[in-house]
Each structure stands twice: as structure tokens, then as C-alpha cells.
Residue, then its C-alpha position, 0 to 999 in steps of 0.5 A: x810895332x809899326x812897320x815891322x818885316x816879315x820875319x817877326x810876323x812869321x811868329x805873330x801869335x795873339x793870344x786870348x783868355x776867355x773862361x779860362x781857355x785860351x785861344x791862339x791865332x797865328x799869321x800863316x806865312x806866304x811867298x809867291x812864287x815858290x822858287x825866287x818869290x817876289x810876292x811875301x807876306x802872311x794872312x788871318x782867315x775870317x773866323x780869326x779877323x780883328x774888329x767887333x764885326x771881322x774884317x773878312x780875310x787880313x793880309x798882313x806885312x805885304x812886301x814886293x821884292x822884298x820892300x814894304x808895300x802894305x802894313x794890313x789890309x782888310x774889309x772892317x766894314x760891309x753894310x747893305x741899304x734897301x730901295x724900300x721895305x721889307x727887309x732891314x727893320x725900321x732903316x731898310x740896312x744891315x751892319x753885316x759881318x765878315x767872320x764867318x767862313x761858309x763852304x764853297x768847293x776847293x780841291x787840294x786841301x792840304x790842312x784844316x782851313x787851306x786849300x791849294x787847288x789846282x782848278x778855280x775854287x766854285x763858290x756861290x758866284x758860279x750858281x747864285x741862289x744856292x750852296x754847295x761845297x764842303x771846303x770852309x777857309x782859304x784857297x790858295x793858288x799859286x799859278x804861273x801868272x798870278x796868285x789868287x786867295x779866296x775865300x766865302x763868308x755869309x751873314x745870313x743869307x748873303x754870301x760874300x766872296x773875297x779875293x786877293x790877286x797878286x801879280x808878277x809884276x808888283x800890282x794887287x787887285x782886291x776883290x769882292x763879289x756879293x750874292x745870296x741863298x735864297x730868301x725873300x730879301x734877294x727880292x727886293x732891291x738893294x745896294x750892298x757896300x764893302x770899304x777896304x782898309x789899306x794901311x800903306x807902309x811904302x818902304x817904312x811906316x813914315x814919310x808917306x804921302x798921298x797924291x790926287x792926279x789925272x783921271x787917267x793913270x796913263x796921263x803923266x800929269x798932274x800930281x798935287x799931294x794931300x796935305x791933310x785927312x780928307x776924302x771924296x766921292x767919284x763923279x756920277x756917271x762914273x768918274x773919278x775925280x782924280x787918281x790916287x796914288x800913294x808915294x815915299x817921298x825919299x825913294x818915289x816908289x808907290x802905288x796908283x789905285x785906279x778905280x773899277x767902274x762896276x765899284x759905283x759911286x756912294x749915296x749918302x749911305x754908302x758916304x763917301x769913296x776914298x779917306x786918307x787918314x793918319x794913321x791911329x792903332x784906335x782907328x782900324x775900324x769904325x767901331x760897329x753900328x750905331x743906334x738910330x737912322x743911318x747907324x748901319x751906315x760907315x762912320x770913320x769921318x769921325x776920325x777927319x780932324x785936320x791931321x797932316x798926312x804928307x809925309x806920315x803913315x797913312x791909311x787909305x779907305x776905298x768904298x765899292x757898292x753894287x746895287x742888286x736886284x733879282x735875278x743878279x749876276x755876281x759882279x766882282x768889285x774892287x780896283x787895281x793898285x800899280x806899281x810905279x818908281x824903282x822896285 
């Protein structure tokens, strides 16, 4: 049911038949902080993320102080295009796959798959090239200033680093950082892409808008909502082309998405850097990769057909891409989502 609260998703359980067994996937609570939390919601590991290629770790019904801030949100797709051959077949890109956990280091295991450490878990980001670790799943730090969830992918010999970080005072960053084991691939110079799917639901699953503004998210003006799907890509050099921010139209609160500058700005392979969509159950991701030139590639233009997206339910898509080459540093991309109105 869309738009659902916290408590009925506590008891989520899906449940799958395969052969004759069955298996049962459960949406883990989590409030932060512990005594008089602000931060609510519950999330899915990898290994148990919807989609036909995962989609890394999903947080579901997220709420700040006890109002609706996100339906689900996750990453449906990462894909990878290389400057030349050598790797990627015929194409020079991979469709990859965020279901996969891969070990990295956490202390204070306090069950199968959940970490809460008291020291920043070490993941392949802090020595590019090579693993170690023994911890699969995600760790969870509950700090005084912020409240961290990582966890480590692979797919193949790439290894893919998520975060979510929360903060006190109603902003989110997610993360997502992109390095490697060592193979001959790392050698040859590439672009890796990760899109999130940020399903809003500020306050209810209706009567949302999104809005272009000013490029910067200290500028009071000027804010024009989008009336219909539609998307854009950021100016190169980096620049946005105008702030997003999505609002409820009856309580004005919301939130900005400003843009990173280490997220780039798309190619024809990467497509494009931000969609607002109206919200379809058929429409969480993109349905894998295609046959043929470009199938690696994202495809949810598809779904671009003129739909009226002030205030609906909608869904907004945000593209992040870096651009590696050997020796490379582990570069964090994502934005930052603000708060703004009455919370």
C-alpha cells in the first residue's frame, strides 16, 4: 500500500517459493537516535534488494520526526563504459549488479549481516586493489553527530562501497564510492555510473511537486514546479542547470537535492542526470540490460510519456558517474538532500 508508516513495515515480511522452499525477507527496523530519535525507518541488505540486477542497500519508509520523507529508496542501476577496448565485449560496458555483499572490516557484530561498530568500518576504498575484511552485510553507526550505514558489493572484480549518512538536523547524503581488486581491467580507463531511485513521499504519497530553482541553494529565487516527466543533465564544466527541490504542496516542507560536483555530468552513456517521474509500481527500475550497442546503458526514458507530475507522487532519479584510471583514488559521489519548511 502506498505511503504506508513505519509500523506496518516493522512486520514487512515477503515471501518467495522456489522448488519447494521458501524463503523470507524482512525490512530491519531502525530509529536514530536511541533515546528521543528524530531519524525512523527500515532497510533491505544487498543480498535481499528488489530488482532483476539488485539495487544495493534499500531503505524503506524513511521518516524525520516522525513525517514522511521517503517511500523507498535505492540504486536499480550501476553500469560501467570503457574509453576503449579491452574489457566490456563488443560494447566496451557492463550492466553490473548491486546483490552481492563482499567482506570488508567492522567490529561489533551484534548478529548475522549487522554491525554496529564503534570505529569507521575499512572497506576496499582505504587500500584500492586488494581486500580484506571478514564482516558481509551492513554496519551501522549510530554516532552523536550522524548516522552512518555502510556496506561493500562486488561484481566481479569491482568493488562497490554504499552509504547512507543521516544527520540531525533533517538532511541525508547518500553515498557511493567505486573501486577494484586487482585485474587487468582497472587498467584501462573507464567511467562508472551509479542512478539512485528516490521515491518521495513528503508527508503522503500524493500531492507532491517537484520544482527547478537557482543554482544555488542559498539563492531565495526563483522556484518554477515541473508540471510534466522530464529530465536534464548538468552543464559541463560542472553546473547544474537549476536546483531541484521536492515540495508538498499543502504543508511546504521538502527537500533540496544539491548536486556534488565529484558526481560529473552524463555522456550519452551515462543519458542523462536527474528524471522526475510519476510514480508506476511497473517502474522501479529499468528492467536489466538490453541486447545490442548502448543495452549496458540506463533506459527509463522509456517510462517519459508526458504524465502530470505537479502535485502527484513522484519519483525522482539522480545520476552520479567518475571516470577512473589507474592508480585512482576512491571518490565518494552523491549529493546532499536539505531540508526546508516547517519540520
Amino acid at each position: 500500500m502506498r505511503g504506508s508508516h513505519f509500523a506496518l513495515l516493522v512486520l514487512l515480511l515477503i515471501v518467495f517459493s522456489f522448488s519447494g522452499s521458501v524463503m523470507a525477507q524482512t525490512c530491519n527496523p531502525l530509529s536514530w537516535p536511541d533515546v528521543n530519535p528524530v531519524w525512523s525507518m527500515c532497510w533491505v541488505p544487498p543480498d535481499l534488494s528488489s530488482g532483476p540486477d539488485g539495487s544495493g542497500l534499500e531503505l524503506h519508509d524513511v521518516q524525520y520526526k516522525g513525517q514522511e520523507v521517503l517511500h523507498k529508496a535505492n540504486i536499480p542501476v550501476l553500469n560501467v563504459l570503457y574509453d576503449q577496448g579491452g574489457c566490456g565485449g563488443p560494447y566496451f560496458s557492463y550492466r553490473d549488479w548491486a546483490s552481492e555483499l563482499w567482506p570488508f572490516q567492522a567490529n561489533n557484530v551484534i548478529s548475522p549481516g549487522v554491525a554496529e561498530p564503534t570505529t569507521a568500518p575499512v572497506t576496499t576504498c582505504n587500500h584500492p586493489g586488494t581486500d580484506g575484511g571478514s564482516f558481509s552485510g551492513v554496519a551501522i553507526q549510530k554516532g552523536k553527530d550522524s548516522l552512518t550505514l555502510t556496506t561493500q558489493m562486488a561484481a566481479g572484480w569491482y568493488r562497490y562501497i554504499q552509504k547512507w549518512i543521516f544527520y540531525p538536523d533533517g538532511s541525508f547524503s547518500p553515498r557511493f564510492a567505486f573501486t577494484a581488486f586487482n585485474s587487468a581491467c582497472i587498467y584501462h580507463l573507464h567511467t562508472h555510473n551509479v542512478y539512485w531511485r528516490l521515491d518521495f513521499d513528503i508527508d503522503t504519497f500524493t500531492d507532491d511537486v517537484v520544482d527547478r530553482g537557482p543554482h544555488l541553494i542559498t539563492d531565495p529565487c526563483c522556484w518554477t514546479p515541473l508540471t510534466t516527466e522530464t529530465s536534464d543533465k548538468r552543464s559541463s564544466p560542472f553546473s547544474n542547470t537549476g536546483l531541484w527541490r521536492v515540495r508538498n504542496k499543502s504543508t511546504g516542507r521538502g527537500y533540496v537535492i544539491v548536486d556534488n560536483p565529484a558526481d560529473g555530468v552524463a555522456d550519452t552513456f551515462g543519458d542523462r542526470d536527474r528524471w522526475v517521474l510519476n510514480y508506476h509500481a511497473n517502474e522501479e527500475d529499468d528492467g536489466g540490460a538490453t541486447s545490442g550497442p548502448g543495452g549496458d546503458a540506463i533506459h527509463i526514458d522509456k517510462f517519459l510519456n508526458g504524465e502530470n507530475v505537479d502535485g502527484a507522487d513522484v519519483v525522482v532519479w539522480y545520476h552520479a558517474g567518475h571516470k577512473h584510471s589507474f592508480p585512482f583514488s576512491c571518490v565518494p559521489v552523491g549529493p546532499k538532500i536539505v531540508p526546508f519548511g516547517s519540520w
